[in-house]
N, C-alpha and C positions, 0 to 999 in steps of 0.2 A: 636683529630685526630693526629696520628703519623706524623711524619716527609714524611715516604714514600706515606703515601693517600696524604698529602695535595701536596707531588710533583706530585702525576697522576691525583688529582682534578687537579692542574694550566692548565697541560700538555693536557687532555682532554677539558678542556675551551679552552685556547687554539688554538689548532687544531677543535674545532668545530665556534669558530669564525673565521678562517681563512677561513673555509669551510663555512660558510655564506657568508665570504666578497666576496669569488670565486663565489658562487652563485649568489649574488647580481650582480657582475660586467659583469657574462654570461647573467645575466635576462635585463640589463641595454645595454649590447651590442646587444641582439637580438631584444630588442627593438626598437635600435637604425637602426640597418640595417632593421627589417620591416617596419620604417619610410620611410628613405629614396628609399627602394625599390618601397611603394607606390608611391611615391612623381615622380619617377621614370618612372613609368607606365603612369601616367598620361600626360605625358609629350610626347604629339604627337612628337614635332621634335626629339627626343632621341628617343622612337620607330619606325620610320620613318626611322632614319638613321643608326638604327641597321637593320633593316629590311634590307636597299638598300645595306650594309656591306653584310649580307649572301648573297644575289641574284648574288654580286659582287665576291665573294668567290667561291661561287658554278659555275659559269659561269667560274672562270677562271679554276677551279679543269677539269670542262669539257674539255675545251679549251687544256689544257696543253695534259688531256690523250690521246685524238685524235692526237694531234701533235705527241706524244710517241710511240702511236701505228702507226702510218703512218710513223716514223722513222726509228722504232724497224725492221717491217717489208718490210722497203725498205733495210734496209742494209743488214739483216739476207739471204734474198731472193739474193744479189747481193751476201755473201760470199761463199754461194753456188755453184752460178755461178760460179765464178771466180775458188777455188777450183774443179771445175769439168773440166774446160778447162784445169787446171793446167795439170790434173790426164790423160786428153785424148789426151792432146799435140803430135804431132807426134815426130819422132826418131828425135832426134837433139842433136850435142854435147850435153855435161852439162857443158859447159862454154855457150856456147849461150844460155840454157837455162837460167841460172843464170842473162845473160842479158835480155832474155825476160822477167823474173821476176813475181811477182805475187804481187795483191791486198792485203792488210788486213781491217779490219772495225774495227774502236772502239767500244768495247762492250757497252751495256746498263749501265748508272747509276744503284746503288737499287730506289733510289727515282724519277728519271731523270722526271716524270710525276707529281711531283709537286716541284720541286725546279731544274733547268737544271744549275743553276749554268753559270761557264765560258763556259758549254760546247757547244753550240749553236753556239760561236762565236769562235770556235777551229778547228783546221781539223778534218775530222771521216774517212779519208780513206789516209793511206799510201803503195807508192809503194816502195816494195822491191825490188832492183836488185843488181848487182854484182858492187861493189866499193866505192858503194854513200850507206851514208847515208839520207835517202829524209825526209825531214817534212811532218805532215800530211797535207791533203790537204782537197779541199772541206770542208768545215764549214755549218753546218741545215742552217747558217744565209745566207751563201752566193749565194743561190738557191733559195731565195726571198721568199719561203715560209711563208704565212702570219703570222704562228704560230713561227715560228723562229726568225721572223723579231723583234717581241715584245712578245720575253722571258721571259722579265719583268712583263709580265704579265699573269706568273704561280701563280699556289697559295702561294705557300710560300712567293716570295718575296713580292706580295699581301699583305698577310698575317702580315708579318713584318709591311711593309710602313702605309700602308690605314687604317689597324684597330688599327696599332701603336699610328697614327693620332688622331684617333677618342677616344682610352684611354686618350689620354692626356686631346685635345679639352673639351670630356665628365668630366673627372675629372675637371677640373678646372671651370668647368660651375658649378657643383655638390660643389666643394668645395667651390666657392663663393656667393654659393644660398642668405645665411644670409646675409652676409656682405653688398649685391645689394640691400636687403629691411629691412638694418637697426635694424635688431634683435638682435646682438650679446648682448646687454646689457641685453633684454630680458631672453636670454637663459643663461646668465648670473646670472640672479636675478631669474633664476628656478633652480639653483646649478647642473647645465649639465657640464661635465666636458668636457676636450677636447680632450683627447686620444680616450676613445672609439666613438664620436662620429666621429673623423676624421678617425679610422681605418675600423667605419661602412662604410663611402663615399667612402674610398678609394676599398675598397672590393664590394661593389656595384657595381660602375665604370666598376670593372675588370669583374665579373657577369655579366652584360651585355654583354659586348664585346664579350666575349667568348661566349656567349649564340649564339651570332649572327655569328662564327665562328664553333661552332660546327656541323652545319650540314656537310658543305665541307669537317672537318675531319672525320666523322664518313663514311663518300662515300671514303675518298681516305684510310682509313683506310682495307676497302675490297679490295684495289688494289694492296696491300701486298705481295710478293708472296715469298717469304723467310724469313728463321730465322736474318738473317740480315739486311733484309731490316727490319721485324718486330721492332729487337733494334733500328736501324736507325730512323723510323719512332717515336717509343716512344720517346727515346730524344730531337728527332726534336720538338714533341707537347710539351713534358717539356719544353726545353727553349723556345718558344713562350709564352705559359702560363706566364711563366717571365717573359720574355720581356715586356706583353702587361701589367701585373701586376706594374711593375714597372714604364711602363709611367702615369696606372692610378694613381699611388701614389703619384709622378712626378706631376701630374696636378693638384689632391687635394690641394697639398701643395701649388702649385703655384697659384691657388685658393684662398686658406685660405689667403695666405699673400697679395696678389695683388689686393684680390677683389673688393674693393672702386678702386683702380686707375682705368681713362677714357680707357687706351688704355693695359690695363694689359692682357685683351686675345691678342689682334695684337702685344704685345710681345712677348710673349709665343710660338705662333706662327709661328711669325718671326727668334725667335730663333732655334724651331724646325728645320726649312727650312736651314738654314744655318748649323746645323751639319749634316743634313740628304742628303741635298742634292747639298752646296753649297763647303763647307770647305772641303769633300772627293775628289771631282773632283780636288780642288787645291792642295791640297797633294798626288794626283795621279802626276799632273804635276811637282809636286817639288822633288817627289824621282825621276822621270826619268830626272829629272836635276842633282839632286846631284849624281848620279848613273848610265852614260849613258851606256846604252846597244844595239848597232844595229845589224842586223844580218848578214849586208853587214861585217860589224869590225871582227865577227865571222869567215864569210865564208875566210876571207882574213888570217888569223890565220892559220885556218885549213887548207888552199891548201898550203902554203908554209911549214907546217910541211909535209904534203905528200911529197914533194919535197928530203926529206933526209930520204926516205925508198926506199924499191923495189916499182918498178912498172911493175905491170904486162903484161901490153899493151907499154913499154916505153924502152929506156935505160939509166939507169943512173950508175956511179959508187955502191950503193950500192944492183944492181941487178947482178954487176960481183963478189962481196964479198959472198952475199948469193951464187952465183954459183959455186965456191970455197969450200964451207962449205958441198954443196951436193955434189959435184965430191969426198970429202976428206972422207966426210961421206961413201961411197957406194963402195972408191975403184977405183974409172976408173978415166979417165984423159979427156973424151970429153964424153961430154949432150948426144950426139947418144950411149951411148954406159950403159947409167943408166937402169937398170930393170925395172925405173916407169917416168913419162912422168913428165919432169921438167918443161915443160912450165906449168903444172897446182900442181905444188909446189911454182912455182912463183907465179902462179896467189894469191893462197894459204898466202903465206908469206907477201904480198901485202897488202891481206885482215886484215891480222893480225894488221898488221902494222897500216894502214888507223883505224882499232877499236880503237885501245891504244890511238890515236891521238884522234879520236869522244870522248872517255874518258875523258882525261884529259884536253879539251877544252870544252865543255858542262859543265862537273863539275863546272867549272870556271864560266862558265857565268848562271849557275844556283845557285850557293853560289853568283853573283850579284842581284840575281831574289830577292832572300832571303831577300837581305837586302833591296833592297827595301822597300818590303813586309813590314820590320820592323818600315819603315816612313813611311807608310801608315800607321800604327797602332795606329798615333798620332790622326786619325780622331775622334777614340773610346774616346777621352775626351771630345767631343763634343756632346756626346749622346749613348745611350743606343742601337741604332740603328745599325747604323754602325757596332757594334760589333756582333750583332746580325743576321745582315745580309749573316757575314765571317763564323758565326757559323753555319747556316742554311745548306750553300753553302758545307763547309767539310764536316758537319754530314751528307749531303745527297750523301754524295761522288760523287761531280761535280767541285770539283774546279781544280786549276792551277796543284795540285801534281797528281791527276787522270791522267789527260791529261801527266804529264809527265812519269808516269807509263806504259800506252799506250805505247808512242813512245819506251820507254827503251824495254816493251815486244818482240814489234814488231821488233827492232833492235835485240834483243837477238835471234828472231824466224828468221831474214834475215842472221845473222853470222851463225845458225847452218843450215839453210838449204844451203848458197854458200857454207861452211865447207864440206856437206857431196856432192853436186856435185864437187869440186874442188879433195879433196883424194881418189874417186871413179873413177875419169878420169883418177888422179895420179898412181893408181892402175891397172888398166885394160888395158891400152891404153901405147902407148909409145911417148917420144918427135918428136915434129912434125906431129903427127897425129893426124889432127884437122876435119880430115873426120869420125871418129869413133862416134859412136853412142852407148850406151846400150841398154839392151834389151827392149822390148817394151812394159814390165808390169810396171819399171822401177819408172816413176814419179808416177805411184799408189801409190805408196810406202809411198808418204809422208802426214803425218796425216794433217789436218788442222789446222790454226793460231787459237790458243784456252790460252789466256793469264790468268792466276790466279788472282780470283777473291777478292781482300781485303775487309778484314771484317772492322766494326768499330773500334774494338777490338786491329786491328793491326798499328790502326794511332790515336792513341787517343792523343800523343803529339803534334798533328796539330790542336786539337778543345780545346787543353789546355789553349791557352792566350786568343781567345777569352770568353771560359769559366769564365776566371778569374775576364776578363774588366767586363762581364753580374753582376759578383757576388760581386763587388766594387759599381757597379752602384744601384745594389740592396741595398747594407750598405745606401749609397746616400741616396737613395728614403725614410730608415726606418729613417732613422736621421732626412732626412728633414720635417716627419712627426712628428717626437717628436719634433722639435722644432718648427715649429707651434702650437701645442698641447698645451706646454706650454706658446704661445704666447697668445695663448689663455686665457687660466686658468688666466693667470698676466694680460692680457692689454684686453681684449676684442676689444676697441677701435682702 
């Protein structure tokens, strides 16, 4: 046999033993997971509590949508309103109008009916008028509505905590089966190795779980109603699917290692409880320590910068500077004698003024927000959860940057609508005549608060760190599976 046959004999041996071993190790792993899948089934309390998991899930999917829709169409129904009084208003300055002012509503989340996020607990309705900028107001939460009150109990974050729970709990019951009736030697002395039998459990675990999850998504799945709620929604199920994937890995392991010790589940446990639901709350409290932000500290900022601009209701010296600047502009030497009505350039330049200040003082205390933000982010070493939870919250676009969005739109929709009554008066009318009205088609004119809708697309550096924390947690999970694996194979005992 030449040189080159006996290299394509080696080469095809070979590659046809490898493709045996491969075959062996997939005939050996499906074995293995339709073991323990039986073993599985017969397990009243494990289908018992998968069972009450779905009923739990679907109930809250209900719960949430009904809440959504009695929202959706309380506030849609009120922007109407409010917009149509705008439009039928009788003649009145448009500086008064500007203080009469007008409503806006926070738009709908894409996912708001299964994950509502911060926004329950946010204002949904700001009023616009002329010189203030106002905070939202009214919060779903603070109208006692039952669905509002316990938000927590939408589907997603459901979804997260409760069947979180139940991967773990499961995994660890599933991975310590042997251990509890003394077998390991046994299965030892049948030359069972311990990788695939632990990635069989740990992938069981996760089958389940999600078995008992999927009806709730397959219903909120039709609730869809856009291409970006569409993406939204898929990633949302991906990173669940991880998430719960990874606690069940999480508990196998914890399982496999712990299983003879007495108190080894009321560990597990216990430690759950304390990243999920003890250590966040304290790191809530420690960033608003290291990091205080009140809004009284704000408001107090903010009104002493007004103080060093025009004021358009006021006298201060820089209301005679600006006055100066228009006489020199226009030409003449007294206010009565301008083309266009200065008390609504004042009001105007006021406006301007009071924005630059909203600006660069918000900024401020929202680069404080941020960092906070940052120290809370130490909870995600405490579990897989937490991280999980932030991630939920963005991808469904409900959290803290939505709501700030809101406000910025609706700020941007109160500057250009005082804008265009304040150089319309400036126009039409002349100083001191504050009897003047336009015409009576006049506030028709103005379109409705209609803010742009952000895609996922366009904030994906918001769902980046908790991305990252899910995808470290995940390494976690596979490690701590190989190294019981091999705990195994070495020490049975």
């Amino acid at each position: 046999m030449s040189p080159k046959n006996k290299l394509d004999y080696m080469s095809k041996h070979s590659k046809a033993n490898s493709d045996l071993a491969a075959s062996n190790a997939t005939a050996r792993f499906s074995s293995y997971f339709s073991l323990e899948w039986k073993l599985v089934l017969k397990d009243r309390g494990a289908i018992l509590t998968a069972f009450s998991l779905a009923v739990v899930l679907l109930v809250a999917f209900w719960s949430g949508k009904r809440a959504d829709q009695s929202e959706t169409e309380a506030l849609h129904s009120a922007a109407e309103r409010v917009q149509a009084e705008w439009e039928s208003q009788p003649p009145r300055n448009p500086h008064m109008a500007a203080h009469y002012g007008i409503l806006v509503y926070r738009p709908r989340a894409p996912l708001q009916a299964i994950e509502p996020g911060v926004l329950p607990y946010q204002g949904a309705v700001t009023f616009l008028e002329a010189h203030r900028r106002n905070a939202p107001v009214l919060s779903p939460a603070s109208v006692r509505v039952a669905e509002s009150r316990y938000g927590g109990t939408r589907f997603s974050p459901m979804l997260q905590v409760t069947a979180g729970f139940l991967a773990l709990v499961l995994g660890y019951l599933i991975g310590a089966r042997e251990a509890q009736r003394a077998m390991l030697l046994l299965l030892r002395g049948l030359g069972i190795k311990g990788g695939l039998r632990i990635a069989a459990k740990a992938l069981v675990t996760g089958t389940l779980v999600l078995l008992a999850a999927a009806p709730a998504l397959l219903l909120a799945a039709f609730q869809v109603d856009s291409e970006d709620g569409a993406v939204r929604f898929l990633a949302l199920t991906a990173g669940s699917f991880i998430h719960l994937f990874i606690l069940a890995g999480l508990g196998v392991a914890a399982g496999t290692w712990l299983g003879t010790a007495r108190f080894g589940l009321a560990t597990v446990a216990f430690a759950w409880g304390m990243g999920v639901l003890i250590l966040p709350r304290i790191i809530d409290v420690a960033a608003e320590q290291i990091i205080p932000l009140t809004q009284r500290e704000i408001n107090e900022v903010i009104a002493a910068d007004f103080a060093e601009g025009p004021d358009g209701h006021g006298n201060t010296e820089a209301n005679k500077v600006f006055e100066q600047e228009i006489l020199k502009q226009y030409g003449v030497e007294r206010k009565e004698d301008l083309p266009v009505n200065f008390d609504a350039l004042l009001m105007q330049a006021d406006e301007e003024h009071r924005g630059k200040v909203y600006d660069l003082r918000l900024a401020e205390a929202d680069a404080r927000r941020k960092r906070q933000d940052r120290i809370r982010r130490i909870s995600w070493i405490f579990g897989p959860t937490p991280a999980m939870l932030d991630l939920s919250v963005r991808i469904a676009g409900a959290d803290a940057g939505t709501q700030r969005r809101f406000d910025q739109a609706a700020e941007t929709f109160r500057r250009d609508l005082v804008s265009r009554l304040n150089n319309h008066m400036a126009t039409n009318s002349r100083t001191g005549d504050w009897e003047w009205t336009p015409d009576d088609e006049y506030y028709a004119s103005f379109t409705a608060f209609n803010p742009p809708q952000h895609k996922l697309t366009d904030n994906l550096n918001d769902v980046l760190p908790a991305t990252i924390a899910l995808g470290l947690w995940g390494l976690l999970m596979l490690g701590s599976l190989v190294i019981v694996a091999k705990r195994f194979n070495h020490n049975p005992l």
